[in-house]
N, C-alpha and C positions, 0 to 999 in steps of 0.2 A: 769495860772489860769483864765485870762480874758478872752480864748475863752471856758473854762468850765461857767461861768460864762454868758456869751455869749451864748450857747446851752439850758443852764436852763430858760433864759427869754425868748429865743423863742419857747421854750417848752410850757412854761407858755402864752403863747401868744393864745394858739390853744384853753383855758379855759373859754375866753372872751367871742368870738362869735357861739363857741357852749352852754353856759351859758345862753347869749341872744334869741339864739335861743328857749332852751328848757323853760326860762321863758313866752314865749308866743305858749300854745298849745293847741289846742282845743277852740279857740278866747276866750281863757282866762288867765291873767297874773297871774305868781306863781311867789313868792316872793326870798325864799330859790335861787334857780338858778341865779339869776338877782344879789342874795348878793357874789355869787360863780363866776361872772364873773367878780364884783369889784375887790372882792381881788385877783383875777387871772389877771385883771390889771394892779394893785397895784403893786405883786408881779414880775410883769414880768419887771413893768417900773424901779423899785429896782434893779434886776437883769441887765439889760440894761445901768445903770449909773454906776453899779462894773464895770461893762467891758471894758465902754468907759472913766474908766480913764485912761487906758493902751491904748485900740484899736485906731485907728484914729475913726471922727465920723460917717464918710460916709460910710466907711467898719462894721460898726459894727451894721447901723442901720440897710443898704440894707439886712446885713445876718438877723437880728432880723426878721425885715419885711418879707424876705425870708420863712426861719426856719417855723414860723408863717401863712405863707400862703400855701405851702406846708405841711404841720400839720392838718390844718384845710380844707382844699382840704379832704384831705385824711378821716379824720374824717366823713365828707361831705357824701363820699360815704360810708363809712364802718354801720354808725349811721343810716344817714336821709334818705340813699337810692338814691343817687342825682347822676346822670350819669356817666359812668367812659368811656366815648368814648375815640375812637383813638386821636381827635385833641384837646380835651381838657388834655389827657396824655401829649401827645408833648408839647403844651403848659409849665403844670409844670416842664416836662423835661428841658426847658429850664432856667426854675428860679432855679432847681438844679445846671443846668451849671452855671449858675451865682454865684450862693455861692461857689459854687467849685472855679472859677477862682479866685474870693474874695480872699478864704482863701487861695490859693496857691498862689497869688501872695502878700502876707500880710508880712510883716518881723516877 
């Protein structure tokens, strides 16, 4: 249950700073969105503490962190329109290989 658990906060992780983003647009701060990436903080850092009472800490934070950046990458381009080049692909490719080796070498 802790790496489901582990999946859900870094899910919840991608709500933050796309949240923050959308609270400032147009040089103007909108409130609603800013309240959306609290509790998508909130909820992610919750999710993160179920995990890592089973997980080690380092494997659980790197996948968080992971999960999270990848998520939001992705988001990045699909939402704000934000470049999806070759070296910036490879780049996340390789933070995937990192959660991957994480989770496969994890008990």
């Amino acid at each position: 249950m802790a790496w489901v658990y582990l999946l859900i906060a870094g899910m919840l992780e991608w709500g933050w700073p796309v949240g923050l983003k959308l609270a400032w647009k147009n040089g103007a701060f909108s409130l609603w969105p800013a309240i959306g990436a609290a509790l998508s903080m909130t909820a992610s850092g919750f999710f993160l503490f179920l995990a890592q009472r089973t997980l080690p800490i380092g494997t659980a934070y790197a996948i968080w962190t992971g999960i999270g950046a990848v998520g939001t990458f992705t988001l990045g381009i699909l939402i704000f329109k934000e470049p999806a080049t070759a070296a910036r692909m490879a780049c996340v490719g390789l933070i995937l290989a990192g959660i991957l080796g994480l989770k496969l070498s994890s008990d």
